[in-house]
C-alpha positions as CSV (number, residue, x, y, z in Angstrom):
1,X,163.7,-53.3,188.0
2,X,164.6,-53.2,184.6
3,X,167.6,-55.6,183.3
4,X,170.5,-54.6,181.3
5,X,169.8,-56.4,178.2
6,X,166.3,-54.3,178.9
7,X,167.7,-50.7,178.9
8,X,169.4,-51.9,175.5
9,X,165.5,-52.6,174.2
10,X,163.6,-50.5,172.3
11,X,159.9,-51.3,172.8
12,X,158.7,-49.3,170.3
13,X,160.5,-47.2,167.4
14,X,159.9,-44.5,165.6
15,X,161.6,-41.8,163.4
16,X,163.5,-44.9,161.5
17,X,162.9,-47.8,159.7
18,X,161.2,-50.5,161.2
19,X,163.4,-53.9,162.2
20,X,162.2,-57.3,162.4
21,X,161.5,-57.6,166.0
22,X,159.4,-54.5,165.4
23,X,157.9,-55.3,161.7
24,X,153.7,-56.1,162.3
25,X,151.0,-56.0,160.5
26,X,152.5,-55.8,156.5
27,X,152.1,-59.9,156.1
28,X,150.0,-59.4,153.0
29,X,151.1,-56.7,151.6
30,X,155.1,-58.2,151.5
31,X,153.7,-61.0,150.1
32,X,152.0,-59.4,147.3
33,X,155.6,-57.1,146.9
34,X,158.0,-60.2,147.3
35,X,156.5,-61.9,144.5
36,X,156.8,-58.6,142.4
37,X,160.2,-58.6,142.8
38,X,161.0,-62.2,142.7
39,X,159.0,-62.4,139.1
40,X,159.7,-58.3,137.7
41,X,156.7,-56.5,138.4
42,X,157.2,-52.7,138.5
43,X,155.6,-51.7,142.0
44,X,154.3,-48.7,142.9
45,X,153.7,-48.2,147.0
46,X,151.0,-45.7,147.7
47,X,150.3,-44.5,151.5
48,X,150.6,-41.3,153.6
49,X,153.5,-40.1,155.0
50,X,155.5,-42.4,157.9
51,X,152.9,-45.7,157.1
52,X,156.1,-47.7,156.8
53,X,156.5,-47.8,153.1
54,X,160.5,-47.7,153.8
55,X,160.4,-50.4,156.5
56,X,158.4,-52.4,153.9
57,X,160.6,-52.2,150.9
58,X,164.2,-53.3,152.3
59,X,162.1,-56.0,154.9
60,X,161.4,-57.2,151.3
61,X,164.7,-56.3,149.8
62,X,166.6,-58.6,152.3
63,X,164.9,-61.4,151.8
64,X,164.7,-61.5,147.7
65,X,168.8,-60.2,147.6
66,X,170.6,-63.5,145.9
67,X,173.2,-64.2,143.6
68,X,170.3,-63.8,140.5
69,X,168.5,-61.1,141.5
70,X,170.5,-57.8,143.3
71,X,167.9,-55.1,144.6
72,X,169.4,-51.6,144.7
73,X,167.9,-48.7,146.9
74,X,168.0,-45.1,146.1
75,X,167.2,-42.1,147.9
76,X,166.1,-39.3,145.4
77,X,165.2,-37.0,148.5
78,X,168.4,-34.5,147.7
79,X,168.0,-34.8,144.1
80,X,166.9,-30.7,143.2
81,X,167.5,-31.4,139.0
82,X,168.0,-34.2,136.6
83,X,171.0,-34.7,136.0
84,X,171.7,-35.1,140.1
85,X,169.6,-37.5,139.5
86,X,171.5,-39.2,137.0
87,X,174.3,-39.1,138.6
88,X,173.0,-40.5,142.0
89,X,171.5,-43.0,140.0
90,X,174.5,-44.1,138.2
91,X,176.5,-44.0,141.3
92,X,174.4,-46.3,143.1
93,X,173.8,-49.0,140.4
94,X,177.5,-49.4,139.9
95,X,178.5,-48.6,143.5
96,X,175.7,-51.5,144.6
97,X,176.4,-54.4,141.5
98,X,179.6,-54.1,142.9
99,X,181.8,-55.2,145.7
100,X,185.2,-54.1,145.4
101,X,187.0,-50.8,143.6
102,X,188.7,-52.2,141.5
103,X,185.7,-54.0,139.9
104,X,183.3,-50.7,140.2
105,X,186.0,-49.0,138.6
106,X,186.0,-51.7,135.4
107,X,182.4,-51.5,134.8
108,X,182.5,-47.7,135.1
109,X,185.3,-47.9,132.4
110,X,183.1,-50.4,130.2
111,X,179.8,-49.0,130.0
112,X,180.5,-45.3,130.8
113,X,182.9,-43.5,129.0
114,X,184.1,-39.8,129.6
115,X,184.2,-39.8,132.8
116,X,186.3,-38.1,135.5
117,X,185.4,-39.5,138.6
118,X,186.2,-38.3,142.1
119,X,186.7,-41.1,144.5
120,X,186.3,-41.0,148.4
121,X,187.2,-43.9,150.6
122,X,185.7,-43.7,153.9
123,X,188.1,-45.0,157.3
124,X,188.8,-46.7,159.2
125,X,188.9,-50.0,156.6
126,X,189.2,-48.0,153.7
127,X,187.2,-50.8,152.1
128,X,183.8,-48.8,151.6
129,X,184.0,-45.7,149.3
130,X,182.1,-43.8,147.3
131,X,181.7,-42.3,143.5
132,X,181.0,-38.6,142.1
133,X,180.6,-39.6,138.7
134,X,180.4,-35.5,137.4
135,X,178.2,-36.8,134.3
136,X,176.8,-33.7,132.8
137,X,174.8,-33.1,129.5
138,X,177.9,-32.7,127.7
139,X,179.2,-36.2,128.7
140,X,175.9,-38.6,128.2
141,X,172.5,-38.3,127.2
142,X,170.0,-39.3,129.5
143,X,168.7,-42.1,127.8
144,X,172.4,-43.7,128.2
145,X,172.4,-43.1,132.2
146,X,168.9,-44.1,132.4
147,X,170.1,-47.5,130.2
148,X,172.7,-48.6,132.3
149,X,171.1,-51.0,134.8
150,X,170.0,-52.7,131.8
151,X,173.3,-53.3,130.2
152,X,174.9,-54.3,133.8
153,X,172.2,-56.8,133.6
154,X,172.6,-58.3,130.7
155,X,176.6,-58.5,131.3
156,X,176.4,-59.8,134.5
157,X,173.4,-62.2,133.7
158,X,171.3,-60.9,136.5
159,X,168.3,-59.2,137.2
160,X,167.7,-56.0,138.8
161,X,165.5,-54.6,140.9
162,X,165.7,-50.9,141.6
163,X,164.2,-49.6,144.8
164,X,163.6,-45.5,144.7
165,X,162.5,-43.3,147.7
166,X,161.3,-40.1,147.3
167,X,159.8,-40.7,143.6
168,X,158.1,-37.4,144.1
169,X,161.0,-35.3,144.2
170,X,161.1,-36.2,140.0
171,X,157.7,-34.2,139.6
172,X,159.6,-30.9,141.3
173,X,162.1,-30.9,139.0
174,X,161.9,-28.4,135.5
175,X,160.0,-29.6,132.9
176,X,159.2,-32.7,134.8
177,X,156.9,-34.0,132.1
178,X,159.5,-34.2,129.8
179,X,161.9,-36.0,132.3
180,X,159.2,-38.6,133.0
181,X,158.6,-39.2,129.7
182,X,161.9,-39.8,129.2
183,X,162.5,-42.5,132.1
184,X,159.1,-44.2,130.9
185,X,160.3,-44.7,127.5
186,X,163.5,-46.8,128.3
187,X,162.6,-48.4,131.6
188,X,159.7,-49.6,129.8
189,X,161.3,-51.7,127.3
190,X,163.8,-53.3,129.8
191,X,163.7,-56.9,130.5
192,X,166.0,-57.2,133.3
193,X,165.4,-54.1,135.5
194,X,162.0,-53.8,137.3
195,X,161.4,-50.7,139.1
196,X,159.4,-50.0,143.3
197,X,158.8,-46.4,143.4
198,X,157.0,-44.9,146.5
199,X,158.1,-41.9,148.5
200,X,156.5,-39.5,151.4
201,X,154.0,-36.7,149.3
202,X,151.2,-38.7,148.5
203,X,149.3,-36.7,146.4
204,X,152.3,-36.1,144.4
205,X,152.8,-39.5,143.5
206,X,149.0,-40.0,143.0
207,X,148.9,-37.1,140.2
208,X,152.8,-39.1,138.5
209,X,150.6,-42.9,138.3
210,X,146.8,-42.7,138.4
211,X,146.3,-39.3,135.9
212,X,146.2,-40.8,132.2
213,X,147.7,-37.5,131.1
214,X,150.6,-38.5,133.1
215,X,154.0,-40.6,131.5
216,X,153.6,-43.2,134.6
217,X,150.3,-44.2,134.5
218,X,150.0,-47.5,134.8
219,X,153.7,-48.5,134.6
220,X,153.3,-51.2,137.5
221,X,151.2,-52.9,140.1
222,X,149.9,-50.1,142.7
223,X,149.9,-51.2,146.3
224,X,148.5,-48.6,148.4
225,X,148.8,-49.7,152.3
226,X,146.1,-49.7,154.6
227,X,145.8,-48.9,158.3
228,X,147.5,-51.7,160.2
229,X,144.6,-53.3,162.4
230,X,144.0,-52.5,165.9
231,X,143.5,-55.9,166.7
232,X,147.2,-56.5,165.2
233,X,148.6,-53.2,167.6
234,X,147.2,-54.7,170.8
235,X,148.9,-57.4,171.7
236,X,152.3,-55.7,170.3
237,X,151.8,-53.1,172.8
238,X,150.8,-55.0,175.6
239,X,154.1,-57.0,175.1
240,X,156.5,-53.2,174.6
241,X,154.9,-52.6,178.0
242,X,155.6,-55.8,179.6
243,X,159.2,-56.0,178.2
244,X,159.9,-53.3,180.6
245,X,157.7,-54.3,183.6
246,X,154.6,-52.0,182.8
247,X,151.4,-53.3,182.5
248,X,148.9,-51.8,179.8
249,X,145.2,-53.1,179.5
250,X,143.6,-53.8,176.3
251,X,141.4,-51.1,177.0
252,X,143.9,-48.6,177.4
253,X,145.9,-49.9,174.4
254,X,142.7,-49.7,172.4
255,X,141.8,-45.5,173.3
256,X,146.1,-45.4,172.7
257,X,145.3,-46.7,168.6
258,X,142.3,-44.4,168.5
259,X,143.7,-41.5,169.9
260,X,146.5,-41.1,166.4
261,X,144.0,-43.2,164.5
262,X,146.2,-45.8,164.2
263,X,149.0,-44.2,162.5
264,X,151.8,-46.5,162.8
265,X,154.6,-44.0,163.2
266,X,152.5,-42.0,166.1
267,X,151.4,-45.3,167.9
268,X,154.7,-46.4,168.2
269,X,156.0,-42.6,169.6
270,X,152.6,-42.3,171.5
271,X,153.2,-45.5,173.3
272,X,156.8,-44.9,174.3
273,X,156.1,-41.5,175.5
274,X,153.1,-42.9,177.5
275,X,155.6,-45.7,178.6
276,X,157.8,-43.1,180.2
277,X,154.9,-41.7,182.3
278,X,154.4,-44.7,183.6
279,X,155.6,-46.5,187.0
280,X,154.0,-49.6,186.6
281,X,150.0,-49.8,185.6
282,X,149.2,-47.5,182.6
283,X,146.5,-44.9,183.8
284,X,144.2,-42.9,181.3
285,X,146.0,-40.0,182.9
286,X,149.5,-41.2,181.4
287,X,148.1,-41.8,178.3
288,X,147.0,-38.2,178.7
289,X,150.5,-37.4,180.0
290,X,151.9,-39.3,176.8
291,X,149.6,-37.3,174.2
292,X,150.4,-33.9,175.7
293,X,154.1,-34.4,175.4
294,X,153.6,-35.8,171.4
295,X,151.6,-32.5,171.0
296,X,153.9,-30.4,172.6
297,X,157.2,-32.0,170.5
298,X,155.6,-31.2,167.1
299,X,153.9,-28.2,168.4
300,X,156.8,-25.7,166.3
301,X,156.2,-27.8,163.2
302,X,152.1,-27.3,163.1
303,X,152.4,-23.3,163.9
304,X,154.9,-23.2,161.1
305,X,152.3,-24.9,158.9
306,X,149.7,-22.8,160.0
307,X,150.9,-19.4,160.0
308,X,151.0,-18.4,157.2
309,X,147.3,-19.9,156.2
310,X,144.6,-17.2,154.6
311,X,141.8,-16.9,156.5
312,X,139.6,-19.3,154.3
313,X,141.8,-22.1,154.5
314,X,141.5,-21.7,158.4
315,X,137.9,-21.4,158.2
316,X,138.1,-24.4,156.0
317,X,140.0,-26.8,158.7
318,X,138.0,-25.3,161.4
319,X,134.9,-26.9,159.1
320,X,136.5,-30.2,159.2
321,X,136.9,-29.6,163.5
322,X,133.3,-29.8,163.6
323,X,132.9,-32.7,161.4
324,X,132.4,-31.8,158.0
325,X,134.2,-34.2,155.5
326,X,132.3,-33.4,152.2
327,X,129.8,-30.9,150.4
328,X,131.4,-27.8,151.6
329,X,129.8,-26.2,148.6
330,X,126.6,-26.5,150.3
331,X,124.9,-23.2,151.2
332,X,124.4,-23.8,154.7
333,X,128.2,-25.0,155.6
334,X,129.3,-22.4,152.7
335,X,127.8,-19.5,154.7
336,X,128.6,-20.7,158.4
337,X,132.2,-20.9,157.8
338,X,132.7,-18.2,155.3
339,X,134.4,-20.4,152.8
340,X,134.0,-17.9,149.9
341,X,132.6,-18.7,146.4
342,X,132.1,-22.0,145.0
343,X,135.2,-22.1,143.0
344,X,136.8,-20.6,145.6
345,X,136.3,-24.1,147.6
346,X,138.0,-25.9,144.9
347,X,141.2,-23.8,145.5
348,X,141.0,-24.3,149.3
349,X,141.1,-27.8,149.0
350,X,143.8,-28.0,146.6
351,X,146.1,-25.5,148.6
352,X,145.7,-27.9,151.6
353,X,146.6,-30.7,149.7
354,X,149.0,-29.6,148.3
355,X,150.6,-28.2,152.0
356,X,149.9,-31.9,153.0
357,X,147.6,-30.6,155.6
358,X,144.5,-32.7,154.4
359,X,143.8,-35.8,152.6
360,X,141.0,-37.4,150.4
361,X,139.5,-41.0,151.4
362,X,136.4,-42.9,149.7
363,X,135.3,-39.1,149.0
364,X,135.9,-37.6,152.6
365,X,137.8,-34.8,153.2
366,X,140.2,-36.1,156.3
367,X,143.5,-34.7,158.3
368,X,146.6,-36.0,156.7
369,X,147.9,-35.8,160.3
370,X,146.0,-36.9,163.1
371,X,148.0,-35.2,165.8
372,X,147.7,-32.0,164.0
373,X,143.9,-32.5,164.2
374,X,144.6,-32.5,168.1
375,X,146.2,-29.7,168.1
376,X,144.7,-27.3,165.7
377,X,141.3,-28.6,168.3
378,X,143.6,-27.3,171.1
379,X,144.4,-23.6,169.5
380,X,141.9,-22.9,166.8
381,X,138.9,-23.0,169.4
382,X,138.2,-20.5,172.1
């Protein structure tokens, strides 16, 4: 029997950001990011989709935050054009340099001018609140927006560092270049605002820092994040089990890692729902159990990303089924898989990219999702 201070446990999460009692495997890489942000190095995190780049940053954030240096987090996620951007910005750096109203309120007043603010306080303290700023082209340039952390800086005698999720979603908006080039130019010439910019489209953020023809190439130290070990996942898993009375064998927990290929986010969910199929001794058979059920949860996601594939591109994943990871162009593998012209390769592989359905690795072609690897296995073969 479980406990009640069990049932309250989570052995394993997923779907959110990662606590403490839950945070493995990053040792080096917040090492390398707290002394960024401790001595102003612009970061940039670079890793696939749900590798824990959030869970990373405010780990880090929480232990830097003091009375000289304030880290701020933004989510650009809902950002669809550039001046939401600027506004969101805005609002956070004031809303998160300070504490009270009445404070937010002066520094508003002092550093940005023609404003008409909307303010909501939320209950049931009515101490939290928040800011729609309404700044438009017609009330500040962006250079003055993008400017501000800067002067807060300087006035308060602090530095800044500003966290941004989501980077990507700058590169979607019109005339992007322009925007970037814009951001660049100031937040490169500030001396007490350092900037960590990741977010969840990888190859997005890969075209915005490592293309030369590109405004943010190299504006900071890249950290890209690697695989957490399997010989790191064991023992945590082992110890999720045992929390709730389960036994699961290193062997098991082992073929569990290899199964999502140790994609954190999947462990963790493939683990709990193998946990729940389980009375007491894990059985290759409730790992089974466990898999089908992950399959089966994002089965409406992966036929929404499929169905509306062209023939090629299917013939091109059903390549990669039977283990080819490079030279596609070949004649043999060309033919076999009716893959079209040569060129035509090249715009397969960019499409799938782009649909965050593959991924490139020390010149392999791979699945950007391992499950949906599984699955396409499960439905693309007769």
């Amino acid at each position: 029997m479980r406990t009640a201070q069990n049932d309250l446990q989570k052995p394993f999460v997923f779907g959110q950001a990662i606590g403490e009692n839950h945070f493995i495997g990053r040792e080096r890489e917040q090492k390398r990011l707290l002394a960024n942000f401790s001595h102003g190095i612009n970061t940039i995190l670079m890793a696939p989709r749900r590798w824990g780049k959030t869970s990373l940053v405010k780990r880090t954030m929480s232990e830097v935050q003091s009375d000289q240096i304030k880290v701020i987090y933004i989510d650009a996620y809902f950002c669809r054009d550039e001046y939401e951007f600027y506004n969101h910005f805005a609002e956070s750096v004031l809303h998160q340099t300070n504490s009270r109203f009445e404070e937010w309120t002066e520094t508003a007043a002092e550093f940005l001018t023609r404003l008409s603010p909307k303010v909501s306080y939320h209950l049931p303290s009515m101490e939290e609140f928040s800011v729609s700023l309404g700044i438009t082209p017609r009330t500040h340039k962006p250079e003055e927006i993008l400017q501000l952390p800067e002067v807060i800086a300087k006035r308060k005698n602090i530095h800044l560092m500003i966290c941004i999720d989501e980077f990507q979603q700058i590169g979607e908006f019109a005339d992007s270049l322009t925007v970037q080039k814009r951001m660049r130019s100031v937040w490169q010439h500030q001396e007490r605002v350092n900037y960590c910019l990741f977010g969840s489209k990888k190859h997005l953020l890969q075209n915005m820092f490592l293309k030369s023809s590109y405004p943010f190439y190299k504006f900071g130290d890249i950290i890209p994040l690697d695989p957490i070990p399997e010989t790191t996942w064991l023992p945590y898993l082992q110890q999720g089990f045992k929390s709730w009375n389960k036994e699961l064998s290193e062997d098991i927990a082992r073929q569990l890692c290899q199964t999502v290929q140790l994609h954190p986010s999947y462990v963790q969910q493939l683990a709990w729902l193998t946990l729940l199929n389980t009375d007491k001794v894990v059985t290759e058979t409730n790992l089974q159990q466990g898999l089908d059920d992950l399959i089966n949860e994002n089965s409406s996601l992966f036929i929404q990303q499929t169905e509306h594939l062209t023939p090629y591109q299917l013939n091109f994943l059903n390549a990669m089924l039977n283990g080819v990871q490079s030279d596609f162009a070949k004649e043999g593998i060309r033919e076999q898989y009716q893959l079209g012209s040569y060129s035509n390769i090249a715009r397969i592989k960019t499409a799938l990219i782009e649909k965050e359905l593959i991924d490139t690795e020390k010149g392999k072609i791979i699945f950007a999702d391992p499950v949906f690897s599984i699955w396409l296995k499960r439905n693309m073969r007769a």
